[in-house]
N, C-alpha and C positions, 0 to 999 in steps of 0.2 A: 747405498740408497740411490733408488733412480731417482732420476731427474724427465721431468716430463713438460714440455714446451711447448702452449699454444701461441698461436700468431691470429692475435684478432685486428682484422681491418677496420679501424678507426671513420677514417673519412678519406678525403684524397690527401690533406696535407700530411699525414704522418701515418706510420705503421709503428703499434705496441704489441711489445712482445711483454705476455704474463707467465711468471716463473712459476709452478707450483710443486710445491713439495708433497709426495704419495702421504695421503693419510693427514692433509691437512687442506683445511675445508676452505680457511681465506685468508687472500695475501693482497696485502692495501697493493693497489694498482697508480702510480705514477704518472699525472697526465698535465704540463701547467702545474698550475695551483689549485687541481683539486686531486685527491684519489677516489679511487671506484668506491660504492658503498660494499664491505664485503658483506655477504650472505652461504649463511649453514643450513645443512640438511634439513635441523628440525626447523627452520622458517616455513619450508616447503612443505612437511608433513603438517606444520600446526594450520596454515593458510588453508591448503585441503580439507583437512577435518573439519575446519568451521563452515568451510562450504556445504560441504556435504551434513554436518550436524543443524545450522543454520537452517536449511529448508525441510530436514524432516522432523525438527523438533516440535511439538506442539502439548497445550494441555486443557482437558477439558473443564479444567478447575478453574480458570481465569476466562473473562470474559472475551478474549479475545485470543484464537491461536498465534494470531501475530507475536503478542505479548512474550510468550515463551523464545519467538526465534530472533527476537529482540536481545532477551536475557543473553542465549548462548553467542551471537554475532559480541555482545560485549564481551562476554569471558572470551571470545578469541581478540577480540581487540587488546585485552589485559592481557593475557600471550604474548601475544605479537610482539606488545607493547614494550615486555621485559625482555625481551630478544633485539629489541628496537635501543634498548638503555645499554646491554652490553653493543653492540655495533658502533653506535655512537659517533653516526652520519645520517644527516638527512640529504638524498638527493635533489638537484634543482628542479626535477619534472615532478615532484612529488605535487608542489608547487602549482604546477601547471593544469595538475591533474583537480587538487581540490580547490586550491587558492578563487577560482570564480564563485564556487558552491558557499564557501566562507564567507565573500562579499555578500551572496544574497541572502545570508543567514543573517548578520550585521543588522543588514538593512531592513530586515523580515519584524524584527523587535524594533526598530524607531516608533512605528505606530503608537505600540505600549507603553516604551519608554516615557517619550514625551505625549502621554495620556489622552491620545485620540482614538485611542478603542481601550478595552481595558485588559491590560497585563495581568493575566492566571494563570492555573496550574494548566491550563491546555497549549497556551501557548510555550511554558517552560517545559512541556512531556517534549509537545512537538521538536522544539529546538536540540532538547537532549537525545534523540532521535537524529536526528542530524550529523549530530557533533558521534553518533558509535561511527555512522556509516562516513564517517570524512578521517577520524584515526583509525579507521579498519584501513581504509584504502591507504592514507598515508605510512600505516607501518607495514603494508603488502605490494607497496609499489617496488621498493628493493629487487623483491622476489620475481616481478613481472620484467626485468630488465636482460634476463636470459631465457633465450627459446627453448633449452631443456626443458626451467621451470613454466615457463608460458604454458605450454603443452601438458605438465603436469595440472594446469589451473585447469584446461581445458576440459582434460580427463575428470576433473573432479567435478567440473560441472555437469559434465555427462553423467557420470555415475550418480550424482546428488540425483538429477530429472529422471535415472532409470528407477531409484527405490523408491522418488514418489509415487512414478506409473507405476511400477508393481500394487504399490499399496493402496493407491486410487482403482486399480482393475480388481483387488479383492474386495476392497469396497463396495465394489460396485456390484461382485457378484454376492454380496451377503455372508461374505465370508470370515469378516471380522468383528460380529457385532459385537463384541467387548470392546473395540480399540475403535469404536467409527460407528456409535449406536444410529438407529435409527429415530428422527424427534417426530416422525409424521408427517404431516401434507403441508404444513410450515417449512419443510428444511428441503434442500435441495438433495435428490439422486446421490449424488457422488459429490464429495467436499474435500474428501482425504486430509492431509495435512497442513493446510491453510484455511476450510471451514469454509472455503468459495471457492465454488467451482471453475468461476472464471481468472481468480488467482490461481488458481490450479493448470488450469489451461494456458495462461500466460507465462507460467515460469517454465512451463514445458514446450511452449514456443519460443524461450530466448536458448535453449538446453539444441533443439533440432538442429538449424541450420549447423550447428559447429560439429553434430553428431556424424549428417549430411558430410560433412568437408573430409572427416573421416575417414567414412566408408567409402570413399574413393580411392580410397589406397590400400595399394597390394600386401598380400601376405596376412598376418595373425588379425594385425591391428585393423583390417580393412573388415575381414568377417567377425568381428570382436565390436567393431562398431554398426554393423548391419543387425546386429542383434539389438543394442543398445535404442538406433535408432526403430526398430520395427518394436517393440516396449513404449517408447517415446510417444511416435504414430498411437499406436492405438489407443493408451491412456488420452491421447489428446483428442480422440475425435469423443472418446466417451463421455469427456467435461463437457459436451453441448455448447462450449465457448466458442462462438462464431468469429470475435473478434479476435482469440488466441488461434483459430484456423487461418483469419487473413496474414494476421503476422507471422507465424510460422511460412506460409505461402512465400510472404514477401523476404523473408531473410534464406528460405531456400534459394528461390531464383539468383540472389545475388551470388551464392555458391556456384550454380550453375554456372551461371556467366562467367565467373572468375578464374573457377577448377580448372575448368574445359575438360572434363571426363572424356576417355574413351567411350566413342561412339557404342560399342559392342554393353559395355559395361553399364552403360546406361540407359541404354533398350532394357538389358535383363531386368536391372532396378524397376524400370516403370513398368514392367510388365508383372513383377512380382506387387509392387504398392498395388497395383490395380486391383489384383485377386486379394490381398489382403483388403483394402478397403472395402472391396465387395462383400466378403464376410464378413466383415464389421459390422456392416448395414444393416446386414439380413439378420446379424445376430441383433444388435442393438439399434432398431429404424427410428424408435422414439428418439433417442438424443443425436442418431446420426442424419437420417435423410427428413424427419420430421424440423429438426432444427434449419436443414437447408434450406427447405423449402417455405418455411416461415418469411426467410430475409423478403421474400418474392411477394409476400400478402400486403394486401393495402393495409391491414390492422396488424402490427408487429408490435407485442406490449413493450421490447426490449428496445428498439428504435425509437418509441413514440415516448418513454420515458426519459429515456436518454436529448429529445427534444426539448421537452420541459424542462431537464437541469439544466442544458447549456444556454437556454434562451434566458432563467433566472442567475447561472453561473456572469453573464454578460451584462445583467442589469446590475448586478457587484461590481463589474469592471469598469464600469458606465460610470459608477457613484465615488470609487475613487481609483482613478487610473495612473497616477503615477505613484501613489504610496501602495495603493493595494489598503487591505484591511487587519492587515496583519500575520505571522507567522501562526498556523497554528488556528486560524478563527473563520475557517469555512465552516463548520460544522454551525457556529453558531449562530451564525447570519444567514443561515440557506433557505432556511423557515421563511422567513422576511420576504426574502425577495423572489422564493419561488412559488410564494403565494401572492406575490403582488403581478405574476404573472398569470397567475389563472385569473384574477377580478379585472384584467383588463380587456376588453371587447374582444371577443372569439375565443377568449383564452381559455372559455370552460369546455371548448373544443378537446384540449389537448388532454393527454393521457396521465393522468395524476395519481399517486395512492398518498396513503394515512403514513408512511411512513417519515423518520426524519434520516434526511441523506445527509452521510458526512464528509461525502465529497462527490465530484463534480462529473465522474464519470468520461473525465478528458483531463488530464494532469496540467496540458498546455492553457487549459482558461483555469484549470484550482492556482497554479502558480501564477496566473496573473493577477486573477483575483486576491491572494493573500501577500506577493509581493510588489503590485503595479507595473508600470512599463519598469520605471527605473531598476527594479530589482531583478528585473526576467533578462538587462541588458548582460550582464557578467555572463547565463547561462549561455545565452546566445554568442558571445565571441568566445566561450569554451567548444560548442559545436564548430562554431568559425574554425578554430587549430585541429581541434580532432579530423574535420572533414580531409586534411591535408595528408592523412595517416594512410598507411596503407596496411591490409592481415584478413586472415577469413574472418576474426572476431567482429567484423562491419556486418558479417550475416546476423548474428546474435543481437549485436545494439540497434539494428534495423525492425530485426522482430521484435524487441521493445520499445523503439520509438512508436512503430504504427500498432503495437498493443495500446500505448499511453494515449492514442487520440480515442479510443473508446470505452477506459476503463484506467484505474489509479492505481499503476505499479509501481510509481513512484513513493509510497506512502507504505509501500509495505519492505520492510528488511530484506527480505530475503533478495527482490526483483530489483532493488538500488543497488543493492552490493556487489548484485553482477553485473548491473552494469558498468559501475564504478573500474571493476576489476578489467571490465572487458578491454574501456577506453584505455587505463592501465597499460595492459597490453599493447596497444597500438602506439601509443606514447613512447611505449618504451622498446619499439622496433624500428618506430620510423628513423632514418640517415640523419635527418637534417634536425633533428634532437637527440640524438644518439648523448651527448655532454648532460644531459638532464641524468645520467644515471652515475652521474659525478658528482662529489660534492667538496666542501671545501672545507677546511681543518676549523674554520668559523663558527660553525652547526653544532657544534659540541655541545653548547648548552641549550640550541634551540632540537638537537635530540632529545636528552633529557628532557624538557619541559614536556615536549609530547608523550615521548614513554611513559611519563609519569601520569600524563591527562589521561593516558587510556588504560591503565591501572588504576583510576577513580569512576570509568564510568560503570562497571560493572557494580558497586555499587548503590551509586545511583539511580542505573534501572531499577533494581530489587526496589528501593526504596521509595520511589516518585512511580514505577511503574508497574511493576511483580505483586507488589502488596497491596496496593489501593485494588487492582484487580482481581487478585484471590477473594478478599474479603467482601468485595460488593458482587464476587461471584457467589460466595457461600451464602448472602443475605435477600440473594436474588432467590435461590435453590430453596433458603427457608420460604421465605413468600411465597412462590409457588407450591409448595407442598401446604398451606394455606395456617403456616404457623405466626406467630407471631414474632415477626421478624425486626420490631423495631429496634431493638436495642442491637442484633449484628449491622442495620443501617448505619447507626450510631457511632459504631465504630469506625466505618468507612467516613461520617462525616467528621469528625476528630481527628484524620488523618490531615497533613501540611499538604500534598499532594493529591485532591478528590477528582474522579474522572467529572467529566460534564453531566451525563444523565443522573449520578448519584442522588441530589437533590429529589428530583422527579421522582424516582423512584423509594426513596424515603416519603415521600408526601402521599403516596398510593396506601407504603403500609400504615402511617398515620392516621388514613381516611377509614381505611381496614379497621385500625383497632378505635375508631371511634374518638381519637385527639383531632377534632376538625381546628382550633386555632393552630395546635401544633403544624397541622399539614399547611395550613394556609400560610405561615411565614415560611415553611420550605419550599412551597411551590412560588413562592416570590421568587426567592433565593435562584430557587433554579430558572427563573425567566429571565433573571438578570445573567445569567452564567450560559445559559443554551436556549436561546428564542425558538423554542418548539410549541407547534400546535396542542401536543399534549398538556405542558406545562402549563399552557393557559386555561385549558380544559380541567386540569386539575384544581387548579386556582379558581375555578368558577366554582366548580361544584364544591368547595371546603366554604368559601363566601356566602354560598347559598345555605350551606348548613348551618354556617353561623346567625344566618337573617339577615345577610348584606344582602338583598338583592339588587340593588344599583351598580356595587361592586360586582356580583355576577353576572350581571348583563354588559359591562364594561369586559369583561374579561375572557368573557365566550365568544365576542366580538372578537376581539383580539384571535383569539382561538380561529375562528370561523374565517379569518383574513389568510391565517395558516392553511387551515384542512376545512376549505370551502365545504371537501362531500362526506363531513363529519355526522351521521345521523344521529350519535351522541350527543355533540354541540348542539345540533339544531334541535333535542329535546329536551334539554338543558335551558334553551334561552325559552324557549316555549315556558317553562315550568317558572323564570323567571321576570317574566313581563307579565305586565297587567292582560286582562284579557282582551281589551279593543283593540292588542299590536299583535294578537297570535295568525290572525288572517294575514295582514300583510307579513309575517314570519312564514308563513307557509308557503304564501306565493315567492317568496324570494328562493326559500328553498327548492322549490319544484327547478329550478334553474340546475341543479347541482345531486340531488337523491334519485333514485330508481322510482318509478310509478309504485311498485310494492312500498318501497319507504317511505313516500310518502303519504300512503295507506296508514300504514304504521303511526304516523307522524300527528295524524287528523285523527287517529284512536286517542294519539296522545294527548291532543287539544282537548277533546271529550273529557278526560279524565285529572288534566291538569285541576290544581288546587286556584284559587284567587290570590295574587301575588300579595305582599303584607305590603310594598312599597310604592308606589305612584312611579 
């Protein structure tokens, strides 16, 4: 039997030499008091396939595509995890890697805990959440600690971002309406396998620059990734995602700078991206040049929204700054405070819809606002160690830093675990941590206890997050086909684990089937659970059916503090006030509806009944 002898350079004080015998996959490495963590083949293949399964997985049965690449990032964490149990070492950079993220998670649940907001099933989804994407990374740091595997990661991220642009460019061309229906003038162009475009456009911005690094190199792998990236490119100018074009922009350049490509080699590149992008254009000008030239209009609905959330995002940050409001409870205070931004002088200026946003449109003020200064500190001295790293994977975590100042990729699976993976990476090449991919005969049972925690979470997705989903998708599907959907409501409410709109959405079909007490203590329920302008809307209109109307003018009030340019609302409170306060209800309105609506509005005066209650 040969004998086969690497000589890996340590650091300057010592040189290790590792013995390995042909045909056997790991051999504990001798360093001090700790050995190398070893790592096998299938680590490598299972880490890969969850990347690549993670982002194409999705289903339209569940209210959320995320949902699904949730599920599958846990089943590879529960992989991982029992691959993690035989090994049975944890390295110290593993450590370095999540250990800040754990603090803010800790910290994220104090609020709840000690009862200054209130501790629900959103804030324990969110945390679970958390906790896949911190035992993914902890049981695939191992794997990131050799530049084989590294480069194996890398491929597979490339690969993961080519089959989504495939499937987003069929998409797009109408080519799969069974797997990618079309809903209408409600839903956007191209959504592919995340349901947002601009999630789409951002995972395929963190996917470029490393594609980019690539194709700078000679031979198979150079024109193997020219393909990959020109796939990449054109799905991504297709998503219309402006902010996934700056990112991708900005973790290119760092390539640039870093590569130093041959002069020659990178003439031909730009000269070829050129002629491709030009046919892009001309083929697709609505999502490509019509989107550029948007950013440039003084009315931009994407800019001017995005104003609104972060100006209400700040007024949360404002109210508590060093706790935050909780892990997990942006969604539910956004209402609040982004409607306390439009009632304030000028603020009906600014560009607002009926919609309720579940986040902040910038990850850096949702994470402050959900975990205050205190808890954003740990993130921040994790950028502090990373910044100190050196690899191309800075292109890719660059294209998701300046994705995150425009858009919430932090919130979605698939765009955390790469980045996770990516810091990973750099952690586990930098000299002056090289000992973090060491660990020490101690961990034995602090493996186990991990291996084991990620071996549980796959079922507790299914159960807190797979099923409350399916079923409030199927009960959603009956309502819309305009059947009588209370009782698969029911079933969603009965569940330990209910999303946040559930409520709402039971009290709609309640009002439907004519239970107006019924709906009115569910649209309580849900005000209490997700302060949305609907919620309260709803809650007026069940109050009013019952003959509260004091209680519906308290409630549509409420409503109208939300979704100022509700012309619902404002004919709701019309129908609920006496008739001497419908003038000054008009005039208030006129501040906030369309001249048409408010046409509409003085029909509706006309025709209003006489209120039963002073």
């Amino acid at each position: 039997m040969k004998i086969r002898i690497v000589i890996l350079l340590r650091n300057r004080k010592g040189v290790n030499s590792l013995v390995r015998l042909r045909g056997m996959n790991k051999v504990p490495q001798m360093r001090g008091e700790g050995v190398a963590v070893p790592v096998s083949r299938a680590d490598r293949y299972v880490l890969c396939t969850a990347i690549v399964a993670g982002a194409v997985a999705y289903s339209s049965h569940l209210t959320s595509f995320l949902h699904a690449k949730e599920a599958v990032l846990a089943a590879g964490a529960g992989v991982l995890g029992v691959l993690y149990l035989k090994r049975g070492r944890v390295p110290r950079g593993s450590f370095w890697l999540v250990g800040p993220f754990g603090v803010s998670l800790i910290w994220g649940l104090i609020p709840g805990i000690f009862g200054s907001v209130p501790l629900g099933a959103s804030n324990l989804v969110e945390c679970l959440r958390w906790v896949i994407l911190l035992l993914f990374a902890v049981c695939a740091f191992p794997i990131l600690c050799s530049e084989e595997r590294r480069q194996a990661v890398h491929r597979a991220i490339v690969g993961s971002a080519v089959i989504v642009g495939i499937l987003a460019t069929l998409q797009y061309g109408r080519l799969m309406p069974h797997f990618f229906p079309d809903y209408g003038g409600t839903a956007q162009r191209i959504y592919s396998v995340f349901g947002n475009a601009g999630l789409l456009g951002g995972y395929l911005a963190i996917a470029f620059p490393l594609a980019l690094h690539d194709a700078f190199k000679p031979g198979r792998t150079g024109r193997i990734a020219l393909v990959a990236l020109a796939i990449i490119a054109g799905a991504l100018l297709l998503s219309g995602a402006r902010s996934a074009w700056l990112a991708a922009a900005a973790g290119a350049a760092f390539i640039l700078v870093s590569a130093r490509p041959a002069r020659g080699r990178l003439i031909a590149m730009g000269v070829v991206a050129v002629a491709f992008v030009t046919i892009l254009c001309l083929i697709a000008p609505e999502e490509t040049v019509e989107r550029l030239i948007s950013m440039f209009r003084s009315v931009d609905p994407g800019r001017s929204l995005r104003e609104w959330f972060w100006l209400g995002t700040w007024r949360m940050v404002e109210d508590s700054p060093l706790t935050g409001v909780g892990l997990g409870n942006y969604g539910a205070f956004s209402a609040r405070y982004l409607g306390e931004v439009l009632w304030e002088p000028g603020g009906d200026r600014l560009a607002h819809n009926l919609l309720h946003t579940d986040h902040a449109h910038c990850d850096v003020l949702e994470l402050l606002a959900e975990l205050g200064v205190i808890g954003v500190i740990p993130l921040v001295l994790w950028w502090g160690r990373l910044i100190r790293c050196r690899g191309p994977e800075w292109g890719g975590l660059l294209s998701l830093a300046v994705f995150s100042l425009a858009y919430y990729p932090f919130y979605s699976a698939p765009h955390a675990i790469l980045g996770l993976l990516l810091a990973g990476c750099l952690l586990g090449r930098a000299p002056k941590l090289a000992e973090g991919c060491s660990a020490t005969r101690s961990s034995r049972l602090l493996s186990r206890t991990l291996g084991i925690g990620a071996l549980l979470v796959l079922p507790l997705v299914l159960w807190m997050v797979v099923l409350p989903s399916y079923l409030l998708r199927t009960a959603e599907s009956s309502h819309l086909k305009g059947e009588d959907s209370t009782v698969a409501y029911e079933r969603v409410v009965a569940l330990r684990f209910t999303p946040s709109e559930t409520h709402e959405m039971y009290g709609l079909a309640l009002l439907d089937a004519g239970r107006f007490e019924d709906a009115r203590d569910a649209f309580r329920t849900a005000c209490k659970e997700m302060d949305s302008g609907g919620a309260y809307l709803g809650l007026a209109a069940s109050l009013l059916m019952t003959g509260d109307s004091v209680g519906a003018r308290d409630a549509v009030e409420q409503s109208l503090r939300r979704w100022p340019s509700s012309f619902e609302a404002w004919a709701l409170l019309l129908k609920a006030s006496p008739p001497h306060k419908r003038a000054d209800i008009v005039l208030r309105a006129r501040v906030w509806l369309e001249p048409g609506e408010i046409e509409r509005l003085l029909a509706t005066t006309d025709r209003a009944a006489p209120a039963t209650t002073p």
